[in-house]
N, C-alpha and C positions, 0 to 999 in steps of 0.2 A: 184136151188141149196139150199141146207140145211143151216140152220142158223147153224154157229159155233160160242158163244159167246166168246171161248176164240180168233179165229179169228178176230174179231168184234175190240177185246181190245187191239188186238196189236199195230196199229199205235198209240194208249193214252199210252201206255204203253212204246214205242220208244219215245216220246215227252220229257215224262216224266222222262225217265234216260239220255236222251240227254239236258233235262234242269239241272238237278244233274252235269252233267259234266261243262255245262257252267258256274255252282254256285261255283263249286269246284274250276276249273280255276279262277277266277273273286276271289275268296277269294287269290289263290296263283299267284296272277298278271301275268297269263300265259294266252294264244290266246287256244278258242276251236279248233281251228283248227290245235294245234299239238299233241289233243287227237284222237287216233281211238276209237271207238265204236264197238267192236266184237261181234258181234250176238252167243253167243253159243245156237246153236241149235241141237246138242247133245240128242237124246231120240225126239224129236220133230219131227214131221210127216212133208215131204215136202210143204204141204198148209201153215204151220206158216211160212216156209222160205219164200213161195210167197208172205204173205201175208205182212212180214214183207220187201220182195222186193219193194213194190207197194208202200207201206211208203219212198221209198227211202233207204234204210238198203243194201251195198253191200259185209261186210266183215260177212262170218259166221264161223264159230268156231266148230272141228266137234270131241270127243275123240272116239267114235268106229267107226272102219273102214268100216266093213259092212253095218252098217248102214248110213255112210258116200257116200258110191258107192252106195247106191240103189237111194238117193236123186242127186247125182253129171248125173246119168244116165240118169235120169227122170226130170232132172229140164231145164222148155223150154227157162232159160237164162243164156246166155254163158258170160256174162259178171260179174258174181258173183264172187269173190274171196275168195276161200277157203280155212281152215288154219288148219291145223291139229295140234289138244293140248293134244292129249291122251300118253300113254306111247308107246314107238314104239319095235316092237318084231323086228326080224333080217327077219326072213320069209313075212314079209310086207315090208318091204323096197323096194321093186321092185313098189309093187301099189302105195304105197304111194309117192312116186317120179316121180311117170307119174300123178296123178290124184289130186293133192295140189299145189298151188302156195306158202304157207308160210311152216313150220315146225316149231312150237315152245317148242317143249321136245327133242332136241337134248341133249346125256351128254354122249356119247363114241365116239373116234375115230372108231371103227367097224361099229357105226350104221351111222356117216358123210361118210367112205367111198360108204359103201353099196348105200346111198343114191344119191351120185354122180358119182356114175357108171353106175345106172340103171336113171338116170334123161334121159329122153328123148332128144337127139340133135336139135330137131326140137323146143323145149319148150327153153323157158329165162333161164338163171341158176336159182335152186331151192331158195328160199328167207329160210333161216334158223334161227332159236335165240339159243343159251345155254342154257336149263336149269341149273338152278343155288341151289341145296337145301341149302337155306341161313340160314334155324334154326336147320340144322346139323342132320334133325330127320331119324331113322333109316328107317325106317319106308317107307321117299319118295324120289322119283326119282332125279337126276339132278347132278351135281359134286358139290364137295367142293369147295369154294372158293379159296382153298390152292392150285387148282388144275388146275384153272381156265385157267390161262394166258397159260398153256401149251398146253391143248385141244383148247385153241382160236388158235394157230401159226399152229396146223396141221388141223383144220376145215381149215383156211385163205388159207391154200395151193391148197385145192381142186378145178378141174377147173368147176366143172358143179353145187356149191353150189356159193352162197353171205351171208357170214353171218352179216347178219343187226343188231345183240344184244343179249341182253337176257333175261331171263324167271326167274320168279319165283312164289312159292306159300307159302306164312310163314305159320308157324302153327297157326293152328285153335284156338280160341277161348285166343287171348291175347290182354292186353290194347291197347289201340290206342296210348300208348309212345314205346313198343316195336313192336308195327308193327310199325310205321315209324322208329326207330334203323332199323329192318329189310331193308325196303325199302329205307335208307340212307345209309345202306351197298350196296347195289346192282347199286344205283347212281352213287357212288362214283368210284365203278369198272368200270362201263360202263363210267364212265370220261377217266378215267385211261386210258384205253382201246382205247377210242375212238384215242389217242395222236396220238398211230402208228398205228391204223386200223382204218382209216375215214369213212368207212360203218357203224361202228358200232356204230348205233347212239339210236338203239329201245329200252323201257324198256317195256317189257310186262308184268305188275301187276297192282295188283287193280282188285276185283269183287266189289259184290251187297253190301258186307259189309262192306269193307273197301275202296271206289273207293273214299274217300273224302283222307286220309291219301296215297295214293297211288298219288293222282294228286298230293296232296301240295309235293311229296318227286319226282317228276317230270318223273311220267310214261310218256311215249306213246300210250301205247295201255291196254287198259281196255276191260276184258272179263267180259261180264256178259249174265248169262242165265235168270234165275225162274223173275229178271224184267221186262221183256220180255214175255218170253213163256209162264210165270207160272209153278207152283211147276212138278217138275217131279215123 
């Protein structure tokens, strides 16, 4: 077998933002263990998935679809949990409902129904989150906040989804006081929220840049790719 050095780096490089998370927890007096770790491996050849399997790594994170099926098909372990974070078109809604255990860009009633119609009977109900576009940008996906609590009551209806939470991405390149505003708006909903929908307990934010500002404002689930895979 061929040396692959970035193969080689993965499980130091798992270690390593798995120890980030327990520094970050331990500064915001919260247990690693009610962080996830999402592998986005996204552009990444099915070897870094295995390779990051074999570390122990089982949630991965996947934004294009095709590229998603050709590893979901090819990969010899059926115990991986796969999550789709890309933006979701109407015409994939079929695949993407038979072939993911999470969804976390949900932000239309058209695309929850679509979703839970074509969820397979034989599969769990589909695991969903909201996205949420919390810094209003035109620019990206997710609903308004203003908008929120309404698309929560008709997701919550559907019988072949669970919605666990929601999503977000603040805009790029701001201080570490208005990303956590950001991420303390999003909390604060998901409290909210949580009162009359007891599933909804996941906060999915925090990457490679801000996963320290993302724990202290009490994510769940943290997507990180490039400290991992490396640069794409």
């Amino acid at each position: 077998m061929s040396y692959n050095p970035i193969e080689e780096n993965i499980p130091q490089a798992l270690m390593r933002t798995q120890q980030r998370i327990n520094e970050a927890c331990q500064a915001s007096d919260r247990s690693p263990n009610d962080v996830m770790l999402l592998a986005v491996s996204k552009t990444k050849p099915l070897s870094h998935v295995i390779a990051a399997y074999d570390h122990g790594q089982r949630h991965f994170g996947e934004n294009y679809l095709q590229d998603a099926l050709d590893k979901i098909e090819h990969c010899p372990h059926h115990n991986i949990v796969w999550h789709f974070i890309g933006a979701i078109q109407s015409n994939k809604t079929k695949t993407i409902a038979a072939k993911f255990d999470w969804v976390h860009t949900l932000d239309r009633e058209k695309i929850a129904l679509r979703l839970s119609q074509h969820r397979p009977t034989h599969l769990a109900p589909l695991k969903v989150l909201i996205q949420v576009n919390i810094s209003n940008e035109d620019n990206k996906s997710g609903v308004a906040l203003e908008q929120l609590e309404a698309l929560v009551e008709q997701v919550s209806q559907l019988p072949n989804l669970v919605l666990c939470g929601l999503m977000c991405i603040p805009a790029a390149g701001q201080t570490e006081s208005i990303q956590r505003h950001a991420f303390n708006k999003m909390a604060a909903a998901r409290d909210r929220l949580n009162r009359s929908y007891p599933n909804i307990k996941q906060l999915s934010m925090g990457m490679s840049g801000d996963l320290n500002s993302a724990i202290a404002c009490r994510s769940t689930i943290v997507r990180i790719g490039t400290d991992i895979f490396g640069a794409r």
